[in-house]
C-alpha positions in Angstrom: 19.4 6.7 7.4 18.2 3.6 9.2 20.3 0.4 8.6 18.9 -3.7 8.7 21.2 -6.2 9.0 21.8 -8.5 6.3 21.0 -11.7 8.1 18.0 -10.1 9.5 16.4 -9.8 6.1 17.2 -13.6 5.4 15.6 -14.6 8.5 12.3 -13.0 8.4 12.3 -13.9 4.4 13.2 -17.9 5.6 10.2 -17.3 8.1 7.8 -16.1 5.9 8.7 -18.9 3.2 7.9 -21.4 5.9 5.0 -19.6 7.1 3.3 -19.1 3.9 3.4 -22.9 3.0 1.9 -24.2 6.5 -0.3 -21.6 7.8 -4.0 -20.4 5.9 -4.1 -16.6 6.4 -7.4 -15.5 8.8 -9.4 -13.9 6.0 -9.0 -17.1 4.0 -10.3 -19.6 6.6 -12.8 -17.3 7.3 -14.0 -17.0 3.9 -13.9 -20.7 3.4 -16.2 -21.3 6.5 -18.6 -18.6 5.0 -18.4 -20.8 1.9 -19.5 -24.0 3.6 -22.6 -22.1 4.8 -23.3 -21.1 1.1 -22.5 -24.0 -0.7 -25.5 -25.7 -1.9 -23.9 -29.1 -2.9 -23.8 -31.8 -0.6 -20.6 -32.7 -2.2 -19.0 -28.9 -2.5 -19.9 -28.3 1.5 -17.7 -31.9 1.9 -14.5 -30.6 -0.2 -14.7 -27.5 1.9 -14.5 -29.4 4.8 -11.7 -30.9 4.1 -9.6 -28.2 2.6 -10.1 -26.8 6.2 -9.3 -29.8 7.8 -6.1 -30.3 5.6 -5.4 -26.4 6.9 -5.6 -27.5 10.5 -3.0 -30.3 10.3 -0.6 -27.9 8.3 -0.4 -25.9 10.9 -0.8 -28.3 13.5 2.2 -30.0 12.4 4.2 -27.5 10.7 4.0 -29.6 6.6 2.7 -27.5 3.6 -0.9 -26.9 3.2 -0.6 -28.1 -0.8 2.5 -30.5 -2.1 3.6 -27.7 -4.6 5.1 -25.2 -2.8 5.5 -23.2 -5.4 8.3 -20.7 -7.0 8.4 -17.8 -4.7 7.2 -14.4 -6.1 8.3 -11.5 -3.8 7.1 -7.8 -3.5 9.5 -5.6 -1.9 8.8 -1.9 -0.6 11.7 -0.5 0.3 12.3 2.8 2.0 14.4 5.6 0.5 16.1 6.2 4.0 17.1 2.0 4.8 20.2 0.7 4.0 21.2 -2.9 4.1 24.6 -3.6 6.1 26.2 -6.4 5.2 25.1 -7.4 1.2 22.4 -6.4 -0.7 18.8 -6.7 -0.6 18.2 -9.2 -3.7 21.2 -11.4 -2.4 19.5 -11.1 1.4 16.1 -12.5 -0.1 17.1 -15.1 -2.4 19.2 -16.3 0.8 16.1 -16.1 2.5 14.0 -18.2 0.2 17.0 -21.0 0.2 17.1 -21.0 3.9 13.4 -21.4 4.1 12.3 -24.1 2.0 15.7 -26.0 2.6 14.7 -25.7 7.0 11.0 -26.0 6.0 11.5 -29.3 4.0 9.9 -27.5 1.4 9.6 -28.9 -2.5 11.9 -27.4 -5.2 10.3 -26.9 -7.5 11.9 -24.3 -10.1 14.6 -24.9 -12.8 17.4 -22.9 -13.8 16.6 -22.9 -17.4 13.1 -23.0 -18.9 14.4 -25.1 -22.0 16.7 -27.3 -20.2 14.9 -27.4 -17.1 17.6 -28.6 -14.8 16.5 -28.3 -11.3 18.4 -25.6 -9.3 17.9 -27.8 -6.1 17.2 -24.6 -3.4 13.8 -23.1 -4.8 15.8 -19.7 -6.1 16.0 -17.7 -7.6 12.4 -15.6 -6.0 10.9 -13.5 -8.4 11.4 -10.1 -6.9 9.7 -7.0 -7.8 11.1 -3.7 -5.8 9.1 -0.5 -5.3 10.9 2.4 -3.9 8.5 4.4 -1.0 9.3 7.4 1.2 10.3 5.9 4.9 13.0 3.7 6.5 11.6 0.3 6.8 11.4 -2.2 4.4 7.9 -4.4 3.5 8.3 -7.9 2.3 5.2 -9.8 0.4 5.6 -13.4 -0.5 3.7 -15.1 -2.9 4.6 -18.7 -3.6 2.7 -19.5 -6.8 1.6 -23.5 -7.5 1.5 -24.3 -11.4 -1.8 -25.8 -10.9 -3.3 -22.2 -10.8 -0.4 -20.0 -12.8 -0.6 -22.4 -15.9 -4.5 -21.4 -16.0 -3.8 -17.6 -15.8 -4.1 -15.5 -18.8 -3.8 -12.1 -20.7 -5.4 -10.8 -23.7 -4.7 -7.1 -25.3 -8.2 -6.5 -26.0 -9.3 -3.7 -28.3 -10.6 -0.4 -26.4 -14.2 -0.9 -28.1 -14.5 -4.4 -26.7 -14.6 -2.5 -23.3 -16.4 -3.5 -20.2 -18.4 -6.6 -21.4 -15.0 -7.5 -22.9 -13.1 -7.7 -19.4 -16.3 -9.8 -18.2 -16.4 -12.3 -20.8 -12.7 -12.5 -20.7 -12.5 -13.3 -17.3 -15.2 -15.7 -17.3 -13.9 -17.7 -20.6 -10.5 -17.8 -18.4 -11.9 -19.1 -15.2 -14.3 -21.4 -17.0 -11.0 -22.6 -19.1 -9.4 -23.6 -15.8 -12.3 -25.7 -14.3 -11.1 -27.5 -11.8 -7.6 -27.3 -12.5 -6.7 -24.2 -10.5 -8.4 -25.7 -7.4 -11.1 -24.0 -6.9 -12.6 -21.9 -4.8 -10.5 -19.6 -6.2 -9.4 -16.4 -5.4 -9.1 -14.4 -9.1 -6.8 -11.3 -9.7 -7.8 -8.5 -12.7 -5.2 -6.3 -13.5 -6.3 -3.8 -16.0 -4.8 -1.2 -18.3 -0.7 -0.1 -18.3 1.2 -2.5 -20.9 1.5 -6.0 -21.3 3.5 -6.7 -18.4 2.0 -3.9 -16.1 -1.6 -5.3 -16.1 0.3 -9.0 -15.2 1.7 -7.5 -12.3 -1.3 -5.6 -11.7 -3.4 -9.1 -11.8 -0.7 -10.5 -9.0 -1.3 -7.2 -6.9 -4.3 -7.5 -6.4 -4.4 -10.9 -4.8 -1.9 -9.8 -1.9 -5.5 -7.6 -0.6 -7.2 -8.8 2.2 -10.5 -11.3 0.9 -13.5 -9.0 0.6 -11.3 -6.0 1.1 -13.0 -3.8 -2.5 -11.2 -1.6 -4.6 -11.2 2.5 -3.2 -13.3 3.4 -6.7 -16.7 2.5 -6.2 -17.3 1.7 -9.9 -14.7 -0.8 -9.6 -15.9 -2.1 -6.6 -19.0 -3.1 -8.0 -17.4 -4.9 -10.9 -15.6 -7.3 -8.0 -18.7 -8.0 -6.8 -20.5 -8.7 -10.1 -17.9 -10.8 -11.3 -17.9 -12.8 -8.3 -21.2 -13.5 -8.8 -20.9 -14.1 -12.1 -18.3 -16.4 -12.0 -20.1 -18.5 -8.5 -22.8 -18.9 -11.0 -20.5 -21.3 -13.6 -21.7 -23.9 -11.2 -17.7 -25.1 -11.3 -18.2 -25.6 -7.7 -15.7 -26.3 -4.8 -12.8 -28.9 -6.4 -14.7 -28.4 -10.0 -17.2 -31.1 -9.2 -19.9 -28.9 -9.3 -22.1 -26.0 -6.7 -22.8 -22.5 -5.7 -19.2 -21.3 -4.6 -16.4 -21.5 -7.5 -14.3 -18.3 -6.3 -13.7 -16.9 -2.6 -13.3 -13.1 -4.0 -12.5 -11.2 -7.3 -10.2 -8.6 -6.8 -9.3 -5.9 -9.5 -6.6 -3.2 -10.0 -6.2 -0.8 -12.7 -4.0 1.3 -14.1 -3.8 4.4 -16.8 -2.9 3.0 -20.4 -2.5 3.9 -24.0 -5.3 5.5 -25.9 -5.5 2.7 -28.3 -4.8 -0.5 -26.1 -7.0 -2.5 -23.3 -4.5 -4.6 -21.8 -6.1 -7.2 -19.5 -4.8 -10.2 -17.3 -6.4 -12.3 -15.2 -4.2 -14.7 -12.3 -5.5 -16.9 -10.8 -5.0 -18.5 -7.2 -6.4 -22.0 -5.8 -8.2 -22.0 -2.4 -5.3 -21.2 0.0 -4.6 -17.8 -1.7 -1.1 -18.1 -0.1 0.8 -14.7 0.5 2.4 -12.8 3.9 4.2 -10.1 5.0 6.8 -8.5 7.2 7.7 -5.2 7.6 11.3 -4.5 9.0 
């Protein structure tokens, strides 16, 4: 049995908080500049220029890429043979989200209640979601998630015989709904099949993969890349004001449901697709 500190866990949670919020990952910078090179419109080519630019002074001087920072959303994969000395794991991360957006100078933005929406002044709690996996280290995925893109993220139970062309037109309507609210380019989760909440989660999953990365199944491969193309020819553009390039990547995850259901979610994500991790 291997054992991680307590403090160890808050620190590298604190780290990736601040991270997350002033750095672009690699595959989303590069995918951006790809975009530039794509991007028909005069105007969509200048947005993406300055969403780049705006990513270079983040990180050149350590502020947040986008003024909503977000609430945090955690995935945590923690090995059967680790052991945290010194408090739990849930207590060590939502630590580690206060500590990071308090050092960061990082907006609070969630409230305590959702009806009396009191402000709990520290950005916690996360939202954490715990996996248990054979090892002794411990993987930590954060996700802050801006209400800009959440608010325009949807599920629908659709009915089995609505099928393929029903997830397509679903996921179009949804990303069409948004327009430029999510700030596009977008990155666009699909999480299909389980329950309810499952293809939710599933939708979230699936935006922690690397841009471009496809889905293992090649069937579902190919339906990432015809709904990418599908949804870059809504002509929403860069910032919604039109062009060639209104999502970065479609990514998709699935999951085995019930004989009579079609659950289907799509989340969406604005241009800096924000997630990182740690392993420990």
């Amino acid at each position: 049995m291997r054992t991680i500190e307590y403090n160890e866990v808050v620190e590298a949670t604190a780290r990736l908080c601040e991270d997350v919020n002033f750095e672009l990952e690699p595959d989303v910078e590069a995918a951006i500049k790809n975009a530039v090179e794509r991007e028909a419109s005069p105007t969509g080519r200048d947005i993406l220029g300055l969403l780049l630019e705006n990513a270079a002074i983040a990180a050149r001087d350590r502020v947040p890429i986008c003024q909503d920072t977000g609430i945090m959303v955690v995935f945590v994969e923690c090995g059967e043979d680790v052991r945290i000395a010194g408090g739990g794991l849930t207590a060590a991360i939502t630590e580690g989200v206060r500590v990071g957006y308090d050092r960061g100078y990082l907006r609070k933005s969630v409230v305590g209640d959702p009806i009396i929406r009191k402000n709990t002044g520290d950005n916690t709690p996360p939202v954490i979601y715990f996996e248990p996996v054979a090892g002794d280290t411990i993987k930590i995925s954060v996700m802050p998630k801006g209400a800009g893109s959440e608010n325009m993220s949807a599920l629908r139970m659709l009915k089995p015989a609505e099928g393929l062309q029903g997830i397509k037109n679903f996921v179009l309507e949804t990303v069409e709904k948004a327009g430029p609210n999510a700030c596009p380019p977008l990155s666009v989760g699909v999480g299909i099949g389980g329950t309810m909440e499952k293809a939710a989660l599933l939708s979230k999953q699936a935006l922690l993969r690397e841009l471009g990365q496809r889905h293992p199944d090649p069937a579902i491969a190919a339906l990432e890349e015809e709904l990418t193309v599908l949804l870059n020819r809504t002509g929403i553009g860069p910032g919604g004001l039109g062009g060639r390039i209104t999502t970065l990547g479609v990514h998709i995850e699935v999951f085995p449901t019930h004989i009579a259901m079609l659950p289907v979610a799509v989340n969406l994500n604005c241009h800096a697709v924000r997630h990182k991790t740690v392993i420990l």
